[in-house]
N, C-alpha and C positions, 0 to 999 in steps of 0.2 A: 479490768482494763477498759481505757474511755476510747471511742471510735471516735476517730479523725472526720470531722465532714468532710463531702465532697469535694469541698472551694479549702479546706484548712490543705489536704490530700495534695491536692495543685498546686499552692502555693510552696508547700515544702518540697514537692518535686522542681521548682520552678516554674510557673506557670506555662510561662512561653513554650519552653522546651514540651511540657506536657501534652501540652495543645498540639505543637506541629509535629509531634514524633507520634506516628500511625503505629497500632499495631495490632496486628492481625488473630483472633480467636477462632475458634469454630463453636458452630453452637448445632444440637441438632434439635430441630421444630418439630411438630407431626402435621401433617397432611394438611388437615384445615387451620394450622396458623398460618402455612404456608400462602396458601390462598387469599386468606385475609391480608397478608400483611400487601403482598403484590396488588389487588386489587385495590388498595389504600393507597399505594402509591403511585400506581397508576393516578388515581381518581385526583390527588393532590401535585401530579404533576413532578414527584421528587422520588429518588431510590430508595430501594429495601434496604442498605445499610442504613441511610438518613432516621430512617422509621427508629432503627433499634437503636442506632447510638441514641436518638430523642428519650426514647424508653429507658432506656439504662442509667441516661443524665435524670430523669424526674425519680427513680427507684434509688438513685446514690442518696440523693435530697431525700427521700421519704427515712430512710434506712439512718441518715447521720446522727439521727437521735437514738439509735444503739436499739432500736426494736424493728422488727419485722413484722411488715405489715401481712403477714401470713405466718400460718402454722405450720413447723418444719414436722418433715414425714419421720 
Protein backbone atom coordinates (compact mmCIF):
# COMPACT_ATOMS: atom_id res chain seq x y z
CA UNK A 1 0.00 0.00 0.00
CA UNK A 2 1.54 3.54 -1.21
CA UNK A 3 1.46 6.50 1.53
CA UNK A 4 -0.55 9.61 0.59
CA UNK A 5 1.94 12.74 0.99
CA UNK A 6 1.44 15.14 3.26
CA UNK A 7 0.14 18.00 0.61
CA UNK A 8 -1.80 14.76 -1.62
CA UNK A 9 -3.52 14.01 2.33
CA UNK A 10 -4.84 17.81 2.18
CA UNK A 11 -5.88 18.03 -0.76
CA UNK A 12 -8.21 14.94 -0.72
CA UNK A 13 -9.44 16.16 2.55
CA UNK A 14 -9.97 19.58 0.96
CA UNK A 15 -7.39 21.76 1.66
CA UNK A 16 -9.27 24.71 3.05
CA UNK A 17 -11.33 22.65 5.31
CA UNK A 18 -8.04 20.76 6.56
CA UNK A 19 -6.17 23.82 7.36
CA UNK A 20 -8.92 25.71 9.37
CA UNK A 21 -10.53 22.79 11.19
CA UNK A 22 -8.17 22.50 14.51
CA UNK A 23 -8.04 19.56 16.16
CA UNK A 24 -6.95 18.90 19.32
CA UNK A 25 -4.33 15.65 20.44
CA UNK A 26 -2.39 14.93 23.51
CA UNK A 27 0.94 14.00 23.30
CA UNK A 28 3.11 13.18 26.36
CA UNK A 29 6.83 14.72 26.37
CA UNK A 30 9.35 13.98 29.23
CA UNK A 31 10.86 16.49 31.23
CA UNK A 32 13.77 17.85 29.23
CA UNK A 33 11.63 18.10 25.99
CA UNK A 34 9.50 19.99 27.81
CA UNK A 35 11.94 22.51 28.66
CA UNK A 36 13.57 22.62 25.52
CA UNK A 37 10.74 23.19 23.58
CA UNK A 38 9.32 26.35 26.08
CA UNK A 39 12.67 27.81 26.12
CA UNK A 40 12.77 27.71 22.06
CA UNK A 41 9.73 29.44 22.23
CA UNK A 42 10.31 31.73 24.24
CA UNK A 43 13.78 32.58 22.53
CA UNK A 44 11.68 32.87 19.02
CA UNK A 45 9.15 34.87 20.34
CA UNK A 46 6.17 32.13 19.25
CA UNK A 47 4.03 29.02 21.19
CA UNK A 48 4.77 25.60 22.11
CA UNK A 49 2.00 24.41 19.90
CA UNK A 50 3.52 26.49 16.88
CA UNK A 51 6.99 24.51 17.63
CA UNK A 52 5.07 21.06 17.28
CA UNK A 53 2.72 21.60 14.56
CA UNK A 54 6.23 22.92 12.67
CA UNK A 55 7.69 19.62 13.80
CA UNK A 56 5.04 17.36 12.67
CA UNK A 57 4.60 19.43 9.10
CA UNK A 58 8.49 18.80 8.25
CA UNK A 59 8.22 14.71 9.88
CA UNK A 60 4.78 14.23 7.44
CA UNK A 61 7.31 15.65 4.48
CA UNK A 62 10.19 13.39 5.57
CA UNK A 63 7.84 10.20 6.17
CA UNK A 64 5.61 10.69 2.51
CA UNK A 65 8.11 8.72 0.98
CA UNK A 66 6.82 5.55 2.84
CA UNK A 67 10.10 5.20 5.11
CA UNK A 68 10.81 6.40 8.56
CA UNK A 69 13.54 8.14 9.19
CA UNK A 70 13.97 6.05 12.39
CA UNK A 71 13.94 2.55 13.69
CA UNK A 72 10.70 1.36 15.10
CA UNK A 73 11.13 -0.19 18.65
Amino acid sequence: MMMQTFHSSLSSLGEENAIERPYRMTATLTAPQKVVLQELASKYRVSVAWLIRQAIDRFLEEVSGGKLPFEMR
